[in-house]
C-alpha positions in Angstrom: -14.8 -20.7 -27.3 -13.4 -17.6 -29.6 -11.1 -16.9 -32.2 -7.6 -17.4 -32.2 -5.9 -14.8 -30.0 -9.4 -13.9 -27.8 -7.2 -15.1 -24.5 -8.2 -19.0 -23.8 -4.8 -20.0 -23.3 -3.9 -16.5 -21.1 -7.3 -17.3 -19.1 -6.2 -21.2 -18.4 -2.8 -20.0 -17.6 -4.0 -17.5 -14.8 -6.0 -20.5 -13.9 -3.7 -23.3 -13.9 -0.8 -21.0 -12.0 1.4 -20.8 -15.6 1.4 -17.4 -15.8 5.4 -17.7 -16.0 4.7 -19.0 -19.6 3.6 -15.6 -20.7 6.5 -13.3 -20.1 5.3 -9.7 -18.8 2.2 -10.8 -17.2 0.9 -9.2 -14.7 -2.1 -10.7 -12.3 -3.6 -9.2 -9.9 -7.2 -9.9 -7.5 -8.0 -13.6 -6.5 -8.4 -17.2 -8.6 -11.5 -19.1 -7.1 -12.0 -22.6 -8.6 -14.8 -23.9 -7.1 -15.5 -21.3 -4.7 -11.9 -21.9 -3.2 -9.4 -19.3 -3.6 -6.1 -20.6 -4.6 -2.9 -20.5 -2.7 0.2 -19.2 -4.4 2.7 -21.5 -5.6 1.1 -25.2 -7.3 -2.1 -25.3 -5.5 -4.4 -25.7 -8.9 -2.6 -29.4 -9.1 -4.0 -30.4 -6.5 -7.0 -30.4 -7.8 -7.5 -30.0 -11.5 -4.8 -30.2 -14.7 -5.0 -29.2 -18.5 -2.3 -29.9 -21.6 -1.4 -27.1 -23.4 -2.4 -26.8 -27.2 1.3 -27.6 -28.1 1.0 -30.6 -26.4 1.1 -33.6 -28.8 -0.7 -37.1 -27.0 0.1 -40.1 -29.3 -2.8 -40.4 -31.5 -2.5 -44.5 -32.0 -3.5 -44.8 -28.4 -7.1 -45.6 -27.3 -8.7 -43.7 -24.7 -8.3 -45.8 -22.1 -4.7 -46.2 -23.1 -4.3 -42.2 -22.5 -6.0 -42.0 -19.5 -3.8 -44.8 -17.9 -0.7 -43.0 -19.3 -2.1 -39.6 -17.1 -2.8 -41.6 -14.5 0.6 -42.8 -14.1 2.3 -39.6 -14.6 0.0 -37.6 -12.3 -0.9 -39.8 -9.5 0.1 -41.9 -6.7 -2.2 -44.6 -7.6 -1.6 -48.3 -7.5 -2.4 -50.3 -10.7 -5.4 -51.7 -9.7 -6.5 -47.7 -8.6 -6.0 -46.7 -11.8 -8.0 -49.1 -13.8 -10.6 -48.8 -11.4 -10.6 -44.7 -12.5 -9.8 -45.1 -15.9 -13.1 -47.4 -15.9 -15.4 -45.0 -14.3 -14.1 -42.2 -16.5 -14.7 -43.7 -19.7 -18.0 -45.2 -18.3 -19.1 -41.2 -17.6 -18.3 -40.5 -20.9 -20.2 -43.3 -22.4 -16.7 -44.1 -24.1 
């Protein structure tokens, strides 16, 4: 991915719409995800997410314990919805 300080974190911020976490920036052009251009404002939630490096995700947890937890705290989903996705994630990843 590169070296500290190469600009992963500055590239997923222009991404992800957090470019208010780097004080001084300055974008300009278009962000396409997907071929899609996206909106101003909170239109990369709608369809994608990332934690930043700072971040700290309990490390006792299982996977599927983690995934439920960001299911919870980014969806709408019902219980059942969740375990249901949760299940076909960690199938995917052969976890």
């Amino acid at each position: 991915m590169g070296p500290s300080g190469s600009g992963k974190t500055s590239l997923l911020n222009v991404i992800s719409q957090r470019t208010y976490l780097s004080q001084g920036s300055i974008v300009e052009g278009s962000v396409c995800v997907n071929d899609r251009e996206l909106e101003q404002g909170n239109d990369f939630g709608k369809i994608g997410a990332f934690v930043q490096q700072d971040d700290v995700l309990v490390q006792m947890l299982s996977p599927r314990e983690l995934l439920t937890f960001s299911a919870r705290m980014k969806t709408n989903l019902n219980e059942a919805q969740i375990a249901e996705r949760v299940e076909r994630i960690l199938t995917r990843l052969g976890l």
